[in-house]
C-alpha positions in Angstrom: 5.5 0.0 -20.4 3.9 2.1 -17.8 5.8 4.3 -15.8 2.9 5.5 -13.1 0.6 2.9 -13.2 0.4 -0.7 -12.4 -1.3 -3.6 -12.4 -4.4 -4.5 -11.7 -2.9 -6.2 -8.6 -5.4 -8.3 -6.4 -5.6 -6.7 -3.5 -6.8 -7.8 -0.1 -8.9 -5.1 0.6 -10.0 -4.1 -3.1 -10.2 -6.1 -5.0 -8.4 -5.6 -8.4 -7.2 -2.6 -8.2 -4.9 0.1 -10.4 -2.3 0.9 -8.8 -1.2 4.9 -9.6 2.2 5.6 -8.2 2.4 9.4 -7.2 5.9 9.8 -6.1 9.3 8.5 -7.1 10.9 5.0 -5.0 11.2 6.2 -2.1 10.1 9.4 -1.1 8.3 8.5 2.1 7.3 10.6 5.4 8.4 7.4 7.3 10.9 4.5 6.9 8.5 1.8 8.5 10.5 -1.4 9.2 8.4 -3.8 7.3 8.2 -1.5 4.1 7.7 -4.2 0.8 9.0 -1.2 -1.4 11.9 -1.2 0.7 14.4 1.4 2.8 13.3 5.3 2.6 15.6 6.7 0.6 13.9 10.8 0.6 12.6 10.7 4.1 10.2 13.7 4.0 7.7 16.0 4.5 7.8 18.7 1.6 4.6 18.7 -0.9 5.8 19.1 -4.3 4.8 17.5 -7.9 7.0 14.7 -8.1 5.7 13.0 -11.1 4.1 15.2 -13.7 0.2 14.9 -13.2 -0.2 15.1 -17.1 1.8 12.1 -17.9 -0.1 10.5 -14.8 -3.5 11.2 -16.2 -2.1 10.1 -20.0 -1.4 6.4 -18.4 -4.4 6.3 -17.0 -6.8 7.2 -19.9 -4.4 4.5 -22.2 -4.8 2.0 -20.1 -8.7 2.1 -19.3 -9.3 2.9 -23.0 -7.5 -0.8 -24.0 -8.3 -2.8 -20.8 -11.7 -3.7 -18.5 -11.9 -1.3 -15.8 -11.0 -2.1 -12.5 -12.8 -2.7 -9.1 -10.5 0.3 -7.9 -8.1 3.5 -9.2 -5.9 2.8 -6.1 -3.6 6.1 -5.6 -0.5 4.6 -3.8 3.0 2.7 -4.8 6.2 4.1 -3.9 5.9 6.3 -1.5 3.4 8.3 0.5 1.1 10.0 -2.5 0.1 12.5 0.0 3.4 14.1 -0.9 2.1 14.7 -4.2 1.1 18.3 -4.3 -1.3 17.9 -7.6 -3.1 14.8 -5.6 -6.4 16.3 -5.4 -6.7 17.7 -9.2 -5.8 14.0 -9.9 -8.7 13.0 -7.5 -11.0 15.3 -9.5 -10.0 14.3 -12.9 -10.4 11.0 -12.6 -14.1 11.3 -10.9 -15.0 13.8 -13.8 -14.1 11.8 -16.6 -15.0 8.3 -15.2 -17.9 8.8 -12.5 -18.3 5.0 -12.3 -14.7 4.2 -11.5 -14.1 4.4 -7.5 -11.0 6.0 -6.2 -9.5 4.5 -3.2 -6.5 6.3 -1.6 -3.6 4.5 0.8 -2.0 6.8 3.1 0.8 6.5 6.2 -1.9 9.4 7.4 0.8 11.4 8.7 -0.2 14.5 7.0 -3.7 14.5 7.5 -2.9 17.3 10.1 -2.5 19.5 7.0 -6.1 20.9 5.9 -5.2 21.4 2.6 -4.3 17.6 2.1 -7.8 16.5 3.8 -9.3 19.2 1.3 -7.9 17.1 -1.2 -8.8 13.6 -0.3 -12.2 14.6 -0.2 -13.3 13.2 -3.7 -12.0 9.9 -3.2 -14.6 7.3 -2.4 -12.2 5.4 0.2 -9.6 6.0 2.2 -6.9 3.9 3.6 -4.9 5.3 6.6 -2.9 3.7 9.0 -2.1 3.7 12.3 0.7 1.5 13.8 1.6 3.1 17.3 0.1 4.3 20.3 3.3 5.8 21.6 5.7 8.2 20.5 8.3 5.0 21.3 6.6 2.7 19.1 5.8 5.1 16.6 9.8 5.2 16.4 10.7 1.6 16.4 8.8 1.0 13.9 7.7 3.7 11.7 11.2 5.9 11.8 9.0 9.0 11.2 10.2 12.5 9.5 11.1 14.6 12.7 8.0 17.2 12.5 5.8 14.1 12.9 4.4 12.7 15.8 1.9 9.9 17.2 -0.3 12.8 19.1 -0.1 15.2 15.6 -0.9 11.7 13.2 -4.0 10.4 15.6 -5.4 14.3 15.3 -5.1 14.2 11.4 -7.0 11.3 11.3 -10.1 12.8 13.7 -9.9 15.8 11.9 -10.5 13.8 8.4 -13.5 11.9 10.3 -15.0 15.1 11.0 -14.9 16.2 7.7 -14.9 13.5 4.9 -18.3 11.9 3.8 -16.6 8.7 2.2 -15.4 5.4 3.8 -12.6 5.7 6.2 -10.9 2.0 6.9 -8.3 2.2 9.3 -5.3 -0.1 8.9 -3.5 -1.6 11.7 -0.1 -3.4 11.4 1.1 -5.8 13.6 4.1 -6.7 14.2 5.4 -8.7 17.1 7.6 -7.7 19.3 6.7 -4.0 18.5 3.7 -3.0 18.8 1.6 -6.0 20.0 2.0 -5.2 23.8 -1.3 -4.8 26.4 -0.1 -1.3 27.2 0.2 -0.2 23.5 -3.2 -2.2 21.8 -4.8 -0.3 25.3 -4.0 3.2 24.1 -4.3 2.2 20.2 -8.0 0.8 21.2 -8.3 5.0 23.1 -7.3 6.3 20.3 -9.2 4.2 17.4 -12.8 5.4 19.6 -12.0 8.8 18.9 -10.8 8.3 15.6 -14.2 6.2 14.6 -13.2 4.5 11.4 -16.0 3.0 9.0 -13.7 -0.5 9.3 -11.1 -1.6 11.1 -8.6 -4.1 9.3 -5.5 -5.7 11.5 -2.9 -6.8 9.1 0.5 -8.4 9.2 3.6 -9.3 7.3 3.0 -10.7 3.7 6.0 -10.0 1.9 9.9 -9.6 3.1 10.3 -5.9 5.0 13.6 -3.6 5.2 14.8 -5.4 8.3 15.8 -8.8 7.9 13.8 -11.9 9.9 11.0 -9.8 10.6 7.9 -12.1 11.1 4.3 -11.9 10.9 1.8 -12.1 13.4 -0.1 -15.9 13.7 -3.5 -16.1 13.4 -3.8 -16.9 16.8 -2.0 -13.6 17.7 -4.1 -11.7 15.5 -7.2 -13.2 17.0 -5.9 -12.2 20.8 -5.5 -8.9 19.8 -8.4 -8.0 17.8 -10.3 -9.4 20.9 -8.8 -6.8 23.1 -9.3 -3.7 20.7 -12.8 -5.1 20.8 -14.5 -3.0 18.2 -17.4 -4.1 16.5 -16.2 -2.9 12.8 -13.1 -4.7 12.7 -11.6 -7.3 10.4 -8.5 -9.7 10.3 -7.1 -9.3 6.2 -6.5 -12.6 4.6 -4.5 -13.0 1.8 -6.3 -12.6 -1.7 -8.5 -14.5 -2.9 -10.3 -13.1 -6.0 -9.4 -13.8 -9.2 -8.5 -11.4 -12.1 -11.0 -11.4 -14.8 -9.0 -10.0 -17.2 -7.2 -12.1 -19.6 -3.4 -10.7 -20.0 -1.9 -11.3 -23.3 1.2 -13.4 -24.0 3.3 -11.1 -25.1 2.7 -7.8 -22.2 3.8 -10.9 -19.6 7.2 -9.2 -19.5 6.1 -6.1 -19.5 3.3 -7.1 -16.2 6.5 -8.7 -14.5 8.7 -6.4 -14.5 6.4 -3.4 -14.1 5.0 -5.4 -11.1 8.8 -6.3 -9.5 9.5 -2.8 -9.7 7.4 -1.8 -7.4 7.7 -4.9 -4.7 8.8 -8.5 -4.6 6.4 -11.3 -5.4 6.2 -15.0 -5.2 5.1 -17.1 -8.3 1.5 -17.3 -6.3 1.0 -13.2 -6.6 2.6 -12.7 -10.0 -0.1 -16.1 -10.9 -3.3 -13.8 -9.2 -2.1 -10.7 -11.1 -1.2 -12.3 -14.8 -3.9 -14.9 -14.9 -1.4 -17.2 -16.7 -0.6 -20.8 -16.1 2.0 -21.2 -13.3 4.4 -23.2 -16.0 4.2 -19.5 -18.6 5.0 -18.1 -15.8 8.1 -20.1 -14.6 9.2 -19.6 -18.4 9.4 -15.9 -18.1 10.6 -15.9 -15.1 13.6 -18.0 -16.4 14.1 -15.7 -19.0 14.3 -12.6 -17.0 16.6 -14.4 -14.6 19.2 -15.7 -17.8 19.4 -12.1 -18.9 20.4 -10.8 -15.6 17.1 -8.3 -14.6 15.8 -10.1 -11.8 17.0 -12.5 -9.2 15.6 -15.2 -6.5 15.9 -14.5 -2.8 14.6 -17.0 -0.3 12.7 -16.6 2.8 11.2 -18.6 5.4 7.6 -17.3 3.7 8.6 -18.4 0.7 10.5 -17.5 -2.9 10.5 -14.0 -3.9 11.3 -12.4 -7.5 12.7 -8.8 -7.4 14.8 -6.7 -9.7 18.2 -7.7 -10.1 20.2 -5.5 -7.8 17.8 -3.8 -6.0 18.1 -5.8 -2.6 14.2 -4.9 -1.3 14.2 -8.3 0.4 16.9 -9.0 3.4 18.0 -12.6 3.5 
């Protein structure tokens, strides 16, 4: 079992994509409200090595020496991997010793402020940063930021890495209603994404249970209105996933893919199907097992039944 990597998950954005974890659950810059991972636990700031970069780098070369490479080596999980203080030497191993295999890098963006961190991204062949808030106000309803940070510091980071970085830039957006879906906030967030000048522009929403409980998504319908009145040409409303793994998992590494998987966010039988590639009825089998020995447990939602380690409590019901 992997303890840094994970997947390939299907991702909306990336295809299949490697997940590499950087930094321990949860060692986060912010304590966003609709987290998957779950509640913040070390809330921030301080570059260090959290996870040993050789054992990192071992995973990696195991696992693309015995499996079919993946759309993307996706440098996220946990936490915020910009944390990680080894993150560009990462960046520069992996492009050295696998020129064909694109790096893609999710980031809360929050310390792009910090030269050396936009120095260090520069390798990667994509980068994900968000943006949530347009106001110091939202930025702390919903994002419950570090206390060094603010909106004004994070929408500067994310100029200065436009001015700088020659690879693709697409700018998340998360909308959430009742927090950051207001005409006053999308006017300023529409200010600020003209002088950020992302590559692409994706507006997502909920998908899986966040920290706070009855948290719901944007409709289509909202998303629609909104994009409309950001009104940039570049930008996309994510739909769920829809491509298929190609790789065949074996029978006996379906625990293994489960559990490594649940550790890191709660799925439905749908996203643990798109990840495995196994028939929904293995599936349910496994899952049954898991349950009967105690390691993982069912929580319902309105969106649906989630699997996640027993204990844990990621998702609120």
């Amino acid at each position: 079992m992997y303890n840094y990597i994970f997947g390939p998950v299907p991702s909306r954005r990336l295809g299949m994509s490697l997940g590499i974890d950087l930094v321990p659950k949860k060692v986060c810059s912010l304590d966003c409200v609709y987290c998957e991972v779950g509640k913040t636990t070390n809330l921030t700031t301080t570059r260090k090595e959290y996870s040993p970069l050789a054992k990192i780098v071992e995973e990696i070369k195991h696992y693309l020496t015995h499996h079919s490479k993946p759309d993307y080596l996706t440098i996220t999980g946990s936490g915020e991997p910009t944390l990680h203080s080894r993150l560009g030497e990462l960046i520069q191993l992996v492009k050295s010793n696998y020129e064909d295999l694109k790096v893609a890098v999710i980031t809360n963006a929050t310390l792009l402020s910090d030269r050396q961190v936009r120095a260090e991204l520069s390798g990667a062949d994509v980068i994900l940063p968000s943006l949530d808030a347009a106001t110091d106000i939202v930025f702390n309803q919903i994002n419950l930021p570090h206390a060094s940070l603010s909106v004004e510091n994070h929408v500067q980071g994310l100029v200065q890495l436009r001015e700088s970085y020659r690879g693709k830039i697409w700018l998340e957006i998360f909308i959430l209603p009742g927090y950051n879906d207001q005409r006053t906030e999308l006017t300023k967030l529409s200010t600020y994404i003209k002088r950020i000048n992302p590559d692409a522009i994706q507006l997502n929403t909920l998908d899986r249970p966040g920290v706070i409980k009855d948290l719901k998504p944007a409709s289509s319908i909202d998303l629609e209105r909104i994009s409309k009145h950001l009104a940039a040409d570049q930008l996309e409303i994510i739909l769920s996933p829809s491509k298929q793994n190609e790789a065949v998992i074996e029978h006996q590494d379906l625990e293994s893919l489960v559990m490594n998987t649940l550790r890191r966010r709660p799925c439905t039988i749908d996203d643990l199907g798109l990840i495995a590639q196994v028939s929904k009825s293995l599936l349910e089998e496994q899952l049954k097992v898991l349950e009967e020995a105690n390691q993982i447990e069912v929580k319902l939602q309105k969106r649906g039944t989630f699997y996640c380690i027993k204990g844990k409590g990621e998702v609120n019901t």
